[in-house]
C-alpha positions, 0 to 999 in steps of 0.5 A: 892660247897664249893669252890663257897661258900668260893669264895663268903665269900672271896669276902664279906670279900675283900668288908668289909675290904675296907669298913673298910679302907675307914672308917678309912681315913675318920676318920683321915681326919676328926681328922686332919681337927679337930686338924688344925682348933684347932690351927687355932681357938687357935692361933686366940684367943692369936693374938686377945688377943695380940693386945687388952692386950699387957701384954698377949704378954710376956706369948706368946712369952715364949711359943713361944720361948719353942715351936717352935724348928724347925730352918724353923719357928723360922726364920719365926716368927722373920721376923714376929717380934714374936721371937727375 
């Protein structure tokens, strides 16, 4: 009797800690999609505003050259004529 009542707890406890893995991916998804859509909308904004006020430009190319580091992306955006 004990051990079929332990076997069963074991079995609810093994059911709610999927609940709660698959819980918790989802929310990473979600805060990732999030974080993707934000750079998306952002960078959006500042080329939108390069092209309508080309005084905007300086501040977004001293960003630019700040921000991106990784060797890979700096050689991208020369070839896209954002970095000299």
């Amino acid at each position: 009797m004990v051990n079929n009542k332990l076997e069963t707890l074991e079995k609810q406890r093994a059911r709610i800690q999927a609940r709660i893995a698959e819980e918790e991916a989802k929310l990473k998804s979600k805060t990732r999609k999030e974080d993707t859509r934000l750079k998306i909308l952002v960078g959006a904004a500042f080329l939108n505003d390069v092209e309508h006020h080309p005084e905007t430009r300086a501040g977004v190319l001293a960003v630019l050259e700040r921000g991106i580091t990784i060797d890979r992306d700096r050689e991208f955006l020369k070839t896209k004529g954002w970095l000299p």
